[in-house]
C-alpha beads as a LAMMPS data file, in Angstrom:
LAMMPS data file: protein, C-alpha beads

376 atoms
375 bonds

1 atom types
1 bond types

-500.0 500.0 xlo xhi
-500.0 500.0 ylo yhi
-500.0 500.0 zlo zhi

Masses

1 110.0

Atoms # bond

1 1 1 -21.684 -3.968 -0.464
2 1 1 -22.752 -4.972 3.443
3 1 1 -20.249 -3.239 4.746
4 1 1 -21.379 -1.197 7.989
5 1 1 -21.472 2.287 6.857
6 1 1 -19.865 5.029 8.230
7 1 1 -20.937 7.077 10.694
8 1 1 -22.874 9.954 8.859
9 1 1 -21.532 13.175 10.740
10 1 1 -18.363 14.927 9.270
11 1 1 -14.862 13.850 10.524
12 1 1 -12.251 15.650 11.361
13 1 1 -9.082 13.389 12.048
14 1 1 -7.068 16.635 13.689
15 1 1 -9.422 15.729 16.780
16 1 1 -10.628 12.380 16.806
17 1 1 -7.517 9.992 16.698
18 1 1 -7.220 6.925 18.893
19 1 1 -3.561 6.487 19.666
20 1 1 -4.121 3.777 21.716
21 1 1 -5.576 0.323 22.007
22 1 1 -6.834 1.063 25.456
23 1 1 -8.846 4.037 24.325
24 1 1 -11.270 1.936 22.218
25 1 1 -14.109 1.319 23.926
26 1 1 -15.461 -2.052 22.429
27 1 1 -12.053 -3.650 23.207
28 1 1 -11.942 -5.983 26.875
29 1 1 -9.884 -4.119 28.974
30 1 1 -7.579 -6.514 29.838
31 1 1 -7.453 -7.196 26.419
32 1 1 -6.526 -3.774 25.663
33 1 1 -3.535 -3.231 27.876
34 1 1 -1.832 -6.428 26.020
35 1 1 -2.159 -4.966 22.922
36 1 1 -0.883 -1.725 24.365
37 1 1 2.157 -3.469 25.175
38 1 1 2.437 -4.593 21.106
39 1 1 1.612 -0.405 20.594
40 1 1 4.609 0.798 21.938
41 1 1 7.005 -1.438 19.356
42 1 1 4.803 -0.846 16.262
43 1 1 2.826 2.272 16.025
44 1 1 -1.009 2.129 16.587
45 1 1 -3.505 5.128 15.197
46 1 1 -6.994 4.415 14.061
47 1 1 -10.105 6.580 13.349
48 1 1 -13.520 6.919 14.979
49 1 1 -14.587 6.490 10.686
50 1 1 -12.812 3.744 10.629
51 1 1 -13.421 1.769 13.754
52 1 1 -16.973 2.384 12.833
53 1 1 -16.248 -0.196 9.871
54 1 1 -15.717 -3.336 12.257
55 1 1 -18.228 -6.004 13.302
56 1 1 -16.989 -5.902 16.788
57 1 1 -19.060 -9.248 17.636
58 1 1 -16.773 -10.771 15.168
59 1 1 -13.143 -11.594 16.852
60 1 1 -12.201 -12.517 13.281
61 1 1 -13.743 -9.273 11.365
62 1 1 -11.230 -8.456 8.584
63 1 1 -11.148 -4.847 9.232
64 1 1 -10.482 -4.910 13.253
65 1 1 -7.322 -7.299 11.942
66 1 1 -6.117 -4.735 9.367
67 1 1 -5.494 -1.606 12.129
68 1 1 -5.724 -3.647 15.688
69 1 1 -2.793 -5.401 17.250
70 1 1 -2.221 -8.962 17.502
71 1 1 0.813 -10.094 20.187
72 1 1 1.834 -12.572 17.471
73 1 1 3.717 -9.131 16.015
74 1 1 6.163 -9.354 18.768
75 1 1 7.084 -12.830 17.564
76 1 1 11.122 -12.970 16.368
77 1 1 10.773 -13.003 12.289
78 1 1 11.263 -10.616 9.509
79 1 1 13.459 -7.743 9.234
80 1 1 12.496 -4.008 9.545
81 1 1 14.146 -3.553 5.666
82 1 1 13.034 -6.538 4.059
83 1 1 13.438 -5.169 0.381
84 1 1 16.407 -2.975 1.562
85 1 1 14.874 -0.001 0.555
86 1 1 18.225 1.712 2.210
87 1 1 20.411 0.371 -0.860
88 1 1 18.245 3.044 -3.224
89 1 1 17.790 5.652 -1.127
90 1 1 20.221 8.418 -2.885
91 1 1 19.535 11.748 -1.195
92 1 1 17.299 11.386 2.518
93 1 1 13.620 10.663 1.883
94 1 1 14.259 9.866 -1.724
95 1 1 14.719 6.236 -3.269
96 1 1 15.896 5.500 -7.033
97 1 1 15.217 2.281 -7.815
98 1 1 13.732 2.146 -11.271
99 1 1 15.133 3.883 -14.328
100 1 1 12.286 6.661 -14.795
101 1 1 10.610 6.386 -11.136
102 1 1 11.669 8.389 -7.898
103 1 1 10.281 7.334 -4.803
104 1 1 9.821 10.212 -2.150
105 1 1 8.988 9.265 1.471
106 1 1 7.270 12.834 1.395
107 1 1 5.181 12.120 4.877
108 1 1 6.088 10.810 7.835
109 1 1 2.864 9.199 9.302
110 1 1 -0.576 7.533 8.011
111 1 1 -3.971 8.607 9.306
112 1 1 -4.436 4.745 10.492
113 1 1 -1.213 2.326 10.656
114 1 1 -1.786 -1.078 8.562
115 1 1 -0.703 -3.757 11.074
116 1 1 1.192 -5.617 8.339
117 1 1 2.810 -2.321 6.953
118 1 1 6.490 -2.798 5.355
119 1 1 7.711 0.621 6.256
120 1 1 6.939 0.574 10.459
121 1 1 10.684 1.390 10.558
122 1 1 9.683 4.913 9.593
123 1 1 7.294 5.121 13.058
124 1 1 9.721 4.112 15.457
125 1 1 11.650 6.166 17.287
126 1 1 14.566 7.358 15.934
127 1 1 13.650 7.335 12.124
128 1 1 15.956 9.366 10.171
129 1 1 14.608 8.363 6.499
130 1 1 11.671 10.889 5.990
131 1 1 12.810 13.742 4.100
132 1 1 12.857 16.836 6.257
133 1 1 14.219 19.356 3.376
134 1 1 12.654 18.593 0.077
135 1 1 15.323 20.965 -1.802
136 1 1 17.466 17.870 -2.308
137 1 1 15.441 15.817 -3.636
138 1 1 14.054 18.577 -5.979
139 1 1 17.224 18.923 -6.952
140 1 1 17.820 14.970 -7.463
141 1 1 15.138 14.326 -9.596
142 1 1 15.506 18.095 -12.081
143 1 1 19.202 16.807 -12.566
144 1 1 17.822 13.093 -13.449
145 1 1 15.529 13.939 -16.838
146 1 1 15.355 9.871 -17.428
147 1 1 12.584 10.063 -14.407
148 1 1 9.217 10.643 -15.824
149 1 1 7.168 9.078 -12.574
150 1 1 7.640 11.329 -9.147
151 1 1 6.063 8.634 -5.992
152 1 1 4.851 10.647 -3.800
153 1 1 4.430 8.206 -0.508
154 1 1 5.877 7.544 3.044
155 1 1 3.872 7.402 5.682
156 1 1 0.795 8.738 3.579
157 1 1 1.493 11.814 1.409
158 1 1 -2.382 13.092 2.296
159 1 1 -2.210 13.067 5.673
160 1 1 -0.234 16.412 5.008
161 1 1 -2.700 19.535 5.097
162 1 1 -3.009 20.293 1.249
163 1 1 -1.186 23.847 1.790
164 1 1 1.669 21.681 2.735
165 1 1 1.143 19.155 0.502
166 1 1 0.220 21.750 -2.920
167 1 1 3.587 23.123 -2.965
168 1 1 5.417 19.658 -3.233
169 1 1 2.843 18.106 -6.375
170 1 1 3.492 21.628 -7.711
171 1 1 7.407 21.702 -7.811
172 1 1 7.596 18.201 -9.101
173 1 1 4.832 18.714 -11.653
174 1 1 6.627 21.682 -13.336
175 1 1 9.775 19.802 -14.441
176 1 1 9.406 19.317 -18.085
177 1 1 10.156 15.555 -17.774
178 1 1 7.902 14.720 -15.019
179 1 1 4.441 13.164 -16.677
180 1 1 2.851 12.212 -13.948
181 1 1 3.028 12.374 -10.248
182 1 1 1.509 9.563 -7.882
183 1 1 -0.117 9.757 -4.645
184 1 1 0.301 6.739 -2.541
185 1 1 -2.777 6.737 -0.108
186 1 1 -4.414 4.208 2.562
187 1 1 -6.745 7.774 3.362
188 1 1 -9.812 7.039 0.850
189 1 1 -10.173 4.139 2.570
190 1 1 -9.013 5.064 6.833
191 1 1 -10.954 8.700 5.964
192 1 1 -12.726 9.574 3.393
193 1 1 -13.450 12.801 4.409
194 1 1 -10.466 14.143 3.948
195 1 1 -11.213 14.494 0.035
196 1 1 -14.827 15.084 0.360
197 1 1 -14.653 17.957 2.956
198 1 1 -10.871 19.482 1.434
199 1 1 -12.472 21.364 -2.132
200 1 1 -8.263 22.502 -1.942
201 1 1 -7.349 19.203 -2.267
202 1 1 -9.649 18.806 -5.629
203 1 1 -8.758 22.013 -6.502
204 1 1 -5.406 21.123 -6.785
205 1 1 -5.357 17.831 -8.805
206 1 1 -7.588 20.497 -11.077
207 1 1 -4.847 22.418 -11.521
208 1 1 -2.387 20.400 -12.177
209 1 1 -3.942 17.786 -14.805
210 1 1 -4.818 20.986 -16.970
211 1 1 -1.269 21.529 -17.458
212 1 1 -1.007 17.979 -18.967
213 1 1 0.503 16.286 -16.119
214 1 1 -0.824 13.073 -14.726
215 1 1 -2.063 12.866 -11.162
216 1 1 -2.688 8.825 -9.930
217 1 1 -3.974 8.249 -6.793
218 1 1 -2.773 4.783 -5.802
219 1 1 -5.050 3.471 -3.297
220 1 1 -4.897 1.317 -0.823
221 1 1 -8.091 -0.864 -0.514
222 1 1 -7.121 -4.641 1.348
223 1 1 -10.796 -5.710 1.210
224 1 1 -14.353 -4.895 -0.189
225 1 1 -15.816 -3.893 3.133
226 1 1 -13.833 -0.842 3.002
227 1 1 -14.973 0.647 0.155
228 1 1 -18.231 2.054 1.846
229 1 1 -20.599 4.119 0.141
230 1 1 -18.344 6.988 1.756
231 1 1 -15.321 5.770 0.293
232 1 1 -16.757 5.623 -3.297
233 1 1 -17.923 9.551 -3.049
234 1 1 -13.931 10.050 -2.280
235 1 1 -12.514 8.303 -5.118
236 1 1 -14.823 9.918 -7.348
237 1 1 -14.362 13.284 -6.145
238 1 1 -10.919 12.466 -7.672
239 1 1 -11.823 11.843 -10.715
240 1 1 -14.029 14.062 -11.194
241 1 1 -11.000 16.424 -10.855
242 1 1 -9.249 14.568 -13.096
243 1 1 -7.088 12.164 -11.269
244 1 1 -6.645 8.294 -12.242
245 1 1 -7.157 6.027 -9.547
246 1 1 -5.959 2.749 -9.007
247 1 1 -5.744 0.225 -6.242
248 1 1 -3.553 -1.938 -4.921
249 1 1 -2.585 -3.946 -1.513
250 1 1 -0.880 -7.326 -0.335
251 1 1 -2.410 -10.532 0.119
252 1 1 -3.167 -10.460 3.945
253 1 1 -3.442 -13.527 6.408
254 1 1 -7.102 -13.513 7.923
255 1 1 -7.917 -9.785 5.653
256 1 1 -8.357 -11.176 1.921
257 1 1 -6.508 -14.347 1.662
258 1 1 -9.439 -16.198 0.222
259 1 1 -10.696 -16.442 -3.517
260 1 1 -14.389 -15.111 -2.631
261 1 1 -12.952 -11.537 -1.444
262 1 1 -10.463 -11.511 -3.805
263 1 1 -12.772 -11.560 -6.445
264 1 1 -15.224 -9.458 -4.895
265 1 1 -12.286 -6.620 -4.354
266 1 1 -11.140 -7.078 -7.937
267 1 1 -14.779 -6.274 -8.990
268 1 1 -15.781 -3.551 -6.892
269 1 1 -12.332 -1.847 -8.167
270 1 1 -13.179 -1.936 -11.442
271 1 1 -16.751 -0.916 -11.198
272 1 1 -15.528 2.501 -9.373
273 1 1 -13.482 3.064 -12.252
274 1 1 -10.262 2.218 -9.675
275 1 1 -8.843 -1.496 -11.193
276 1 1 -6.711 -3.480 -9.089
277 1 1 -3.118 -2.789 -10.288
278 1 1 -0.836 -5.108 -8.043
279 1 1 -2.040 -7.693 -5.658
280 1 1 1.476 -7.812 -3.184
281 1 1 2.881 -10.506 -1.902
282 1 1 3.524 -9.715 1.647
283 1 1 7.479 -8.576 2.582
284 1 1 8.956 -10.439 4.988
285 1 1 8.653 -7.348 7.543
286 1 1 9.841 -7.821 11.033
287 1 1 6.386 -8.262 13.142
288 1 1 4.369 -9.281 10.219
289 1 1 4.278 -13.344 10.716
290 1 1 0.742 -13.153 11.271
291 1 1 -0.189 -11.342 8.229
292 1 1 2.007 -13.115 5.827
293 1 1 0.870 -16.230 3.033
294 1 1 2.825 -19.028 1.368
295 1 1 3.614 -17.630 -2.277
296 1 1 1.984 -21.161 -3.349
297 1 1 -1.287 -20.592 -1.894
298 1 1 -1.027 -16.740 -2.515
299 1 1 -0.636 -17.779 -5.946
300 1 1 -3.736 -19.957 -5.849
301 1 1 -5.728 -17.843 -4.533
302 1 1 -5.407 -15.162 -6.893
303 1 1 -5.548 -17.674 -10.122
304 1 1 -8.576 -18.486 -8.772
305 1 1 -10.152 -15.115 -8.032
306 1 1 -8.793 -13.998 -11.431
307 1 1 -10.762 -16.410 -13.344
308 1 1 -14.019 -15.901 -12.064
309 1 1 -13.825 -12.092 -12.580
310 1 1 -14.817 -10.326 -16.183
311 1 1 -11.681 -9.450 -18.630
312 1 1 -11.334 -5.918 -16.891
313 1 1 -11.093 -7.211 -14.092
314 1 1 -7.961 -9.547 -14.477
315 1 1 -5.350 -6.788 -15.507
316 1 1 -4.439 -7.076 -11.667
317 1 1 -0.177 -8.713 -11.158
318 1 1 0.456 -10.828 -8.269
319 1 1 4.045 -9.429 -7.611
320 1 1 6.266 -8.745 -4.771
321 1 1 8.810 -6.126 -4.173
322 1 1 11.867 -7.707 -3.760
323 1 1 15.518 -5.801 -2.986
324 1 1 16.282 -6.867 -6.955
325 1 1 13.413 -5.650 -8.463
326 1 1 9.082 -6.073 -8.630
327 1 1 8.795 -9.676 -9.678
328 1 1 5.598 -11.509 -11.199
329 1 1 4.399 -14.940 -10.005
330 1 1 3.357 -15.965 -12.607
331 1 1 2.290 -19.283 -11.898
332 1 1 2.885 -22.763 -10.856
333 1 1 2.812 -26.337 -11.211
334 1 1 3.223 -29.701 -9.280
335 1 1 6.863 -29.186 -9.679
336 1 1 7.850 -25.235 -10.140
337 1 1 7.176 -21.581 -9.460
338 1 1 7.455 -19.497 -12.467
339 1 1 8.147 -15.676 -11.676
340 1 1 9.791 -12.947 -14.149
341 1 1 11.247 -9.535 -13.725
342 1 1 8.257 -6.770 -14.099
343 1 1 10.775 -4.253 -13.180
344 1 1 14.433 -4.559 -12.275
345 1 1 16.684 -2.379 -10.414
346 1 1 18.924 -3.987 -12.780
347 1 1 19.365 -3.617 -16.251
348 1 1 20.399 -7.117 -16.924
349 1 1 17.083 -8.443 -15.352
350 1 1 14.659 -6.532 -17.022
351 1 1 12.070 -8.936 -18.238
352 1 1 14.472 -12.177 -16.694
353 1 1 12.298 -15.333 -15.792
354 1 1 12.879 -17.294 -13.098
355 1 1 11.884 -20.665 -12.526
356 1 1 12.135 -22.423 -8.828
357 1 1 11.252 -25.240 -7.323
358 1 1 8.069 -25.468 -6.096
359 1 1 8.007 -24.780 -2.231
360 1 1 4.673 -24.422 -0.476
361 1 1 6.165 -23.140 3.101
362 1 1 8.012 -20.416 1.186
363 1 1 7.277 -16.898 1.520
364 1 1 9.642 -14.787 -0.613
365 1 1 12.262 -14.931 -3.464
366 1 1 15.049 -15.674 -1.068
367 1 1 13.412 -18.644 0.026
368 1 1 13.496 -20.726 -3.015
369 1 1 15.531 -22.090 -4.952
370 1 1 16.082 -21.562 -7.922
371 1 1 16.833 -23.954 -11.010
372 1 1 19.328 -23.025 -13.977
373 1 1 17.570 -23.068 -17.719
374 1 1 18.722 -25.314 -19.828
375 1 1 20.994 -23.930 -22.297
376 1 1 21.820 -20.498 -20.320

Bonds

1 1 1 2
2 1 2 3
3 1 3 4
4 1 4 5
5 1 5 6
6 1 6 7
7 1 7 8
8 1 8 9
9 1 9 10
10 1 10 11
11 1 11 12
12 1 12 13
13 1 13 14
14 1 14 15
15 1 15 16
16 1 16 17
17 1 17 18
18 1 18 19
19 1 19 20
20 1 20 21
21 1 21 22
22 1 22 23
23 1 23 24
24 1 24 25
25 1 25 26
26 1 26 27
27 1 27 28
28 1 28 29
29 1 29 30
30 1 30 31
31 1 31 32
32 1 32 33
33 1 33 34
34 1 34 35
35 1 35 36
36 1 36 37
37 1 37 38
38 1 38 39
39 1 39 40
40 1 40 41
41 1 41 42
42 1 42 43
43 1 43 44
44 1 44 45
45 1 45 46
46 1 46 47
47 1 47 48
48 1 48 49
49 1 49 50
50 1 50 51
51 1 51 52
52 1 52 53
53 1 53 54
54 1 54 55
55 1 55 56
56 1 56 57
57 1 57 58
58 1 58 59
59 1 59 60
60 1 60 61
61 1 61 62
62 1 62 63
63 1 63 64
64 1 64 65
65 1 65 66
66 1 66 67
67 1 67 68
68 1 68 69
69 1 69 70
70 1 70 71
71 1 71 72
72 1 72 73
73 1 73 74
74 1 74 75
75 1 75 76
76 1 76 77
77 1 77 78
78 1 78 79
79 1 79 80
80 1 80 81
81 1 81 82
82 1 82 83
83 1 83 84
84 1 84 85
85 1 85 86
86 1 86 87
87 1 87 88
88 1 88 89
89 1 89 90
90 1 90 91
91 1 91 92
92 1 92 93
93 1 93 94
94 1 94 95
95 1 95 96
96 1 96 97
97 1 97 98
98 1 98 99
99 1 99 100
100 1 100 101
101 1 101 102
102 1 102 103
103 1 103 104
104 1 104 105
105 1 105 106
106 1 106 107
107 1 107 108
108 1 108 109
109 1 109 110
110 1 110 111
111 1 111 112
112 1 112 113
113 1 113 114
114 1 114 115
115 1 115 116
116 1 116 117
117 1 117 118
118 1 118 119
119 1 119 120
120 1 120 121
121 1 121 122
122 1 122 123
123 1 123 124
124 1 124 125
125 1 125 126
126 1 126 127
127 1 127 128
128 1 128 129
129 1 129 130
130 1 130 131
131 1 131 132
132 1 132 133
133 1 133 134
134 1 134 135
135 1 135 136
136 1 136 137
137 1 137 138
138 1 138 139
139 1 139 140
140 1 140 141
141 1 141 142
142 1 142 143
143 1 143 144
144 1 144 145
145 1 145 146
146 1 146 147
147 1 147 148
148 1 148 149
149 1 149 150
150 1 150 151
151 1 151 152
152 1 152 153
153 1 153 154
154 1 154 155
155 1 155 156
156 1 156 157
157 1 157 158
158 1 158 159
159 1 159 160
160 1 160 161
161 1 161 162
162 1 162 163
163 1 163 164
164 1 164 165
165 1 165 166
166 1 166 167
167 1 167 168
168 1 168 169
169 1 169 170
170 1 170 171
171 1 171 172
172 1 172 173
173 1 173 174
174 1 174 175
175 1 175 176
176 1 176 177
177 1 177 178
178 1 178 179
179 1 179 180
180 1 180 181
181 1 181 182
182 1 182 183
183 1 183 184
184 1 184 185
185 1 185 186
186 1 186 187
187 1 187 188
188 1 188 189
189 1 189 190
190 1 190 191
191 1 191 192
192 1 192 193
193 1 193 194
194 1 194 195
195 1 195 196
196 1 196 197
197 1 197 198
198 1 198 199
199 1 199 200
200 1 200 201
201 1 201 202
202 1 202 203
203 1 203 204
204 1 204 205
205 1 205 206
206 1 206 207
207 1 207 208
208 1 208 209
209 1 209 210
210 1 210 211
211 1 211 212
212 1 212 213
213 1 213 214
214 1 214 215
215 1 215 216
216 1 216 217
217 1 217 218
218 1 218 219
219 1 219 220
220 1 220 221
221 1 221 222
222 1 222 223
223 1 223 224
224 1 224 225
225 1 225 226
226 1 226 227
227 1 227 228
228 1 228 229
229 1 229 230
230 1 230 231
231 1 231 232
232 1 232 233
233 1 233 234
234 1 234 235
235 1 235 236
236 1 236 237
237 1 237 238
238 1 238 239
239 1 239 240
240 1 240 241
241 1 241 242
242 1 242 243
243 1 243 244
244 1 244 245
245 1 245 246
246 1 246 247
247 1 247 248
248 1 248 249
249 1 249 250
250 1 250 251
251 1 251 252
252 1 252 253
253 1 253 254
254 1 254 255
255 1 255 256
256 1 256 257
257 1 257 258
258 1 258 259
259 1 259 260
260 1 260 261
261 1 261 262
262 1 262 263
263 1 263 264
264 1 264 265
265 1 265 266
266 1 266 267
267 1 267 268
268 1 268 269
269 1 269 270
270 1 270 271
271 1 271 272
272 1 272 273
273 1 273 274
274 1 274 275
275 1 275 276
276 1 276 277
277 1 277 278
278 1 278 279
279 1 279 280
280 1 280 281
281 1 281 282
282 1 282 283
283 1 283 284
284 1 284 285
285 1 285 286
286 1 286 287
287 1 287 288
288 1 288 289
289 1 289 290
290 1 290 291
291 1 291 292
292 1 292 293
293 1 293 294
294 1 294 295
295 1 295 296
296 1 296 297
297 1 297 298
298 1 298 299
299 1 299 300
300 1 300 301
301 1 301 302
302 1 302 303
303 1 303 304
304 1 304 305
305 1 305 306
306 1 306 307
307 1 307 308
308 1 308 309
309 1 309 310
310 1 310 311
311 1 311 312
312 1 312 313
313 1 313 314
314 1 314 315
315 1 315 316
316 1 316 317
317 1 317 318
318 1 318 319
319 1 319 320
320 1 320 321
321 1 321 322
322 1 322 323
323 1 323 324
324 1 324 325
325 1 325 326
326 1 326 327
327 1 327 328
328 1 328 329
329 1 329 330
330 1 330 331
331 1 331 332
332 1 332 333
333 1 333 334
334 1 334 335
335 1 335 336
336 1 336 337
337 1 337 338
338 1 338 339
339 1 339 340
340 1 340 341
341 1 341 342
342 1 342 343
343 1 343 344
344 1 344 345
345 1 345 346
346 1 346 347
347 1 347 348
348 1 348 349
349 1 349 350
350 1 350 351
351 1 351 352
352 1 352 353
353 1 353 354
354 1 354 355
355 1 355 356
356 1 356 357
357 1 357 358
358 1 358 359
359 1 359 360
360 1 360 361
361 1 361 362
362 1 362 363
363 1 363 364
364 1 364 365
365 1 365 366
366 1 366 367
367 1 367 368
368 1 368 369
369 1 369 370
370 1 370 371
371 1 371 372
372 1 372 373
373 1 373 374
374 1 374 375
375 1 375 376
């Protein structure tokens, strides 16, 4: 990797968060105030580990445009529920979209804030979707003994101090139908540290594999310079505990949109022993126009990153997370997009294809359209 590397001295992220853009140093002043301005309608946190990451004599460095501002998010597009994540949500804090899956929005920040997140909603003011009482959705998911796969995300589920965050992998782990329980994490890449320097953390996932139950980390790596030497020790601190790790992010505007990284991300995942699981296509999120790709050149640009990686290496979907279900693009042509159900909220979809016409200025599902097989 040439990634910078981070800075060698222990972190502590209970002391040195940056809440605002003014407070970073390397920023123009002016410069900073503006993007104040975008701070105070979408959430802004970064790191001093983090920040450390950035080639601040680059204007375009990929990591300063995955946590800074840019006033194009004040721009009128998107919608703050673009997969309508509200339609599953069946007690507060806990979402049942797929047959054996919960979804628990267990946390209600992130140690850094993605500028193209889906889920700002939940940092604004006002939020009443993170789950304050857990009881309920304990309850929810030992009534429902179809769900084998407890989420565990929100905001970022390791942000919570691991006495907090023991007792929750604990109660779900215990059900007899639960399998495995997954950690949805940006942290191994914003802070590192927070595995390496927590031995409760490891000692947890310890504990709970040896009972038989899975623990997956999914992270949340958007681009090869953040997996820094640091970052490796992290993720295999985890596995050395026992966890499975995986990775997977959304094709980014200006971040990874281009076949060289793609491949180069795909690579380094698999050679930590972390492969790429999904490659996103980006939701339609209110304030993310600047982040977002055309599904044709998304689609592109993964093809071609796919084929110049080794057979381990190309497990990775290109899928987005529609309000009907996780659907594959699965590839096109001079005339059509081909995309099929991967999961479906559903039944009746499960496994569906869909064929549309191609589009090149379209972004999501609802923007094509779509063209009836013969004989169905």
């Amino acid at each position: 990797m040439n990634a910078p590397q981070a800075k060698p001295r222990p972190f502590n992220p209970r002391v040195c968060y940056i809440r605002r853009p003014s407070e970073i140093d390397e920023l123009p002043v002016a410069e900073a105030r503006t993007l104040d301005e975008v701070a105070d309608r979408y959430a802004f946190r970064a790191n001093d580990y983090y920040l450390g990451l950035i080639d601040w004599d680059d204007p375009a460095d990929p990591i300063r445009r995955l946590v800074i501002p840019d006033v194009a998010e004040l721009s009128d597009w998107g919608d703050l529920d673009a997969s309508n994540e509200a339609a599953n949500t069946v007690v507060q804090g806990l979402q049942h979209k797929y047959h054996d899956t919960a979804l628990v929005l267990a946390a209600s920040t992130c140690g850094a804030y993605c500028r193209y997140c889906f889920r700002k909603r939940l940092f604004m003011r006002q939020n009443e979707e993170i789950v304050r009482d857990l009881e309920p959705a304990y309850q929810y998911v030992g009534r429902h003994e179809e769900i084998t796969d407890v989420l565990l995300t929100g905001g970022d589920p390791l942000v919570l101090n691991t006495t907090l965050l023991a007792p929750i992998v604990r109660r779900f782990a215990a059900m007899p139908h639960v399998r495995t329980v997954r950690i949805g994490s940006k942290l191994p890449a914003f802070n590192p540290y927070r595995i390496l320097d927590d031995d409760q953390l490891l000692g947890l996932v310890e504990e709970v594999t040896s009972t038989g139950t899975a623990i997956y980390l999914m992270a949340h790596f958007d681009h090869p310079r953040e997996i820094s030497d640091v970052a490796c020790d992290g993720i295999r601190a985890m596995q050395g505990a026992g966890a499975h790790v995986v990775n997977q992010c959304p094709l980014v505007h200006g971040v990874n949109d281009d076949a060289d990284v793609l491949t180069e991300l795909f690579e380094a995942a698999t050679e930590l022993g972390m492969p790429q699981y999904y490659l996103f296509q980006g939701r339609p999120t209110a304030g993310n126009e600047p982040y977002e790709v055309p599904m044709v050149r998304g689609w592109q640009l993964f093809d071609a990153a796919r084929r110049r990686c080794s057979g381990l290496s190309r497990r990775v979907r290109y899928a987005m997370s529609h309000a009907t279900g996780k659907i594959e693009i699965m590839g096109v042509d001079d005339g059509y997009i081909y995309l099929r159900y991967h999961r479906a909220r559903d039944e009746a979809d499960e496994s569906r294809v869909l064929i549309a016409r191609r589009d090149d200025e379209a972004y999501w599902l609802d923007d094509l359209e779509l063209v009836e097989m013969a004989g169905a």
